[in-house]
Phi, psi and omega in degrees: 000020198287142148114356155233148169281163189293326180304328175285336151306349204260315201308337209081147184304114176310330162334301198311319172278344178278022149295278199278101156278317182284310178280333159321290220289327145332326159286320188275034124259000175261327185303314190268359136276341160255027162299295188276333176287334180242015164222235170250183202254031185285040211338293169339302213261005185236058189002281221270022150297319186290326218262308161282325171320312234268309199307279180333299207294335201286302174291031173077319185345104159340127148324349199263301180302316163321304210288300195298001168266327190294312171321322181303316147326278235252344173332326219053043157311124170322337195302145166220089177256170215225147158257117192261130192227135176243147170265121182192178168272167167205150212323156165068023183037038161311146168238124175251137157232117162293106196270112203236148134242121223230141170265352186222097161327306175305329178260341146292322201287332202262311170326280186299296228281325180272359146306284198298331185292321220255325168282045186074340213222168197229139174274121181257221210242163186279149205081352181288311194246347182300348196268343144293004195220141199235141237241111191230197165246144172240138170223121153228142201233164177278171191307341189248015160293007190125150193252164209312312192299289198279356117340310180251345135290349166287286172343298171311317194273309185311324190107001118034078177308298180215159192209121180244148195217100176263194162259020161265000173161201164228144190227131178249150180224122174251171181265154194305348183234009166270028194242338147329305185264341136314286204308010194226310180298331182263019153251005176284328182248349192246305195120173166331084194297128155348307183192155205185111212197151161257150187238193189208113194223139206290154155269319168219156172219169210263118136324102184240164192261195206292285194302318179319301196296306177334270172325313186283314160335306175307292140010286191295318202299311174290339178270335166305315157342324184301129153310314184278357178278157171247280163233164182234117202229114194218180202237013186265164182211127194248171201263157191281337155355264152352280205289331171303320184274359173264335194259028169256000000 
C-alpha cells in the first residue's frame, strides 16, 4: 500500500472532490450553517460550528462565504434540514454509510436507493452496516506538519488515541467527544489541521479487485454528486495496483 493512505482510500479519492469545488463548498455551508443553527453562532463557544469553519478554511472556502453562511442561521430563514444517514451494500460486499443533510426525504432517500440500485449495490436498513464501523474524530495534517516522532508526541499529550503516519500525511484519531479539544490543542503545537471531522472508521475491510473497485468508484462519484449527501464513508480498501489500473 505504499505511497497512499489507507484512510483516504476508505474516504474516496479527494481529487475527485476538488473538481467540484462549488458543490463542495455548497455542502460546507449548508454543514456550517446548521451547525450554527442548532447552537450558537459563536465558533468559540460551538464545537461542531468550529469544527465546520476549521474544515471550510482547510478546503480553501472564502472567508466571505463562511461568514455568510453563518448569518444565514441567525437570518431565520424557512431552509430546515434534518440529518439523515443511509446504509447500505455496495459492489464486492463493500458497506457504504452514507451522511446526508436534507430539507426533503423523500427525495434523498430516492436519490441514494438509485444510486446504490444502479451501482451493483442495495440500500439497507439504518442500523445494517453501522456496527462495522466505530464512530471517531479525524484530524488530519500534511506530511510537513512535522515528522512521524514528532506529530506523535503531540497527538499523545493532546489525547489522541492513535495516530498513523505516511508520506501523504497524518491521520490522527480521538475518541468522538475528545475531538473538539484535541483539535484545539493540536493546533497550538502543529498548526491548522488539513481536515477535522468525525468519521466512521471500518473495524475490518474488503479487498477489491479492478472491476469491483470500478463500479464502487462510481458509485461513490453519484453520491458525491448529490447536493444533499455530505460524506460518503466505506470499509473497502482498494490497491495501489488497482487504483492504477483505473486510473490509466
Amino acid at each position: 500500500m505504499a505511497g497512499h493512505s489507507k484512510f483516504k482510500n476508505i474516504m474516496h479519492r479527494k481529487g475527485a472532490q476538488d473538481k467540484k469545488r462549488s458543490n463542495l463548498f455548497s455542502k460546507l455551508s449548508r454543514e456550517i450553517t446548521v451547525a450554527a443553527k442548532m447552537g450558537t453562532p459563536d465558533p468559540d463557544m460551538n464545537p461542531r460550528l468550529r469544527l465546520a469553519v476549521n474544515t471550510a478554511k482547510a478546503q480553501s472556502m472564502p472567508k466571505d462565504n463562511i461568514q455568510r453562511a453563518i448569518d444565514k442561521a441567525t437570518a431565520g430563514d424557512d431552509e430546515n434540514y434534518e440529518e439523515v444517514r443511509y446504509e447500505g451494500y455496495g459492489p464486492g460486499g463493500s458497506a457504504i454509510i452514507v451522511e446526508t443533510l436534507t430539507d426533503n426525504r423523500n427525495r434523498t432517500a430516492t436519490a441514494v436507493r438509485t444510486a446504490f440500485s444502479k451501482h451493483g449495490g442495495n440500500l439497507g436498513t439504518e442500523g445494517s452496516v453501522q456496527h462495522g464501523f466505530e464512530r471517531l474524530g479525524l484530524i488530519e495534517y500534511p506530511a510537513d506538519a512535522g515528522d512521524e516522532d514528532t506529530v506523535l508526541e503531540a497527538a499523545m499529550e493532546a489525547g489522541a488515541e492513535d495516530i498513523e503516519s505516511s508520506e501523504d500525511g497524518h491521520t490522527i484519531w480521538t475518541a468522538a467527544d475528545d475531538l473538539h479539544q484535541v483539535a484545539s490543542d493540536l493546533e497550538k503545537s502543529l498548526g491548522e489541521a488539513s481536515n477535522v471531522k468525525l468519521a466512521w472508521k471500518p473495524n475490518i475491510t474488503v479487498d477489491m479487485d479492478e472491476k469491483g473497485a470500478g463500479t464502487l468508484l462510481k458509485l461513490i462519484d453519484v453520491l458525491d454528486d448529490d447536493d444533499d449527501v455530505q460524506t460518503v464513508w466505506g470499509n473497502y480498501e482498494i490497491s495501489d495496483e488497482v487504483m492504477d489500473k483505473l486510473d490509466a
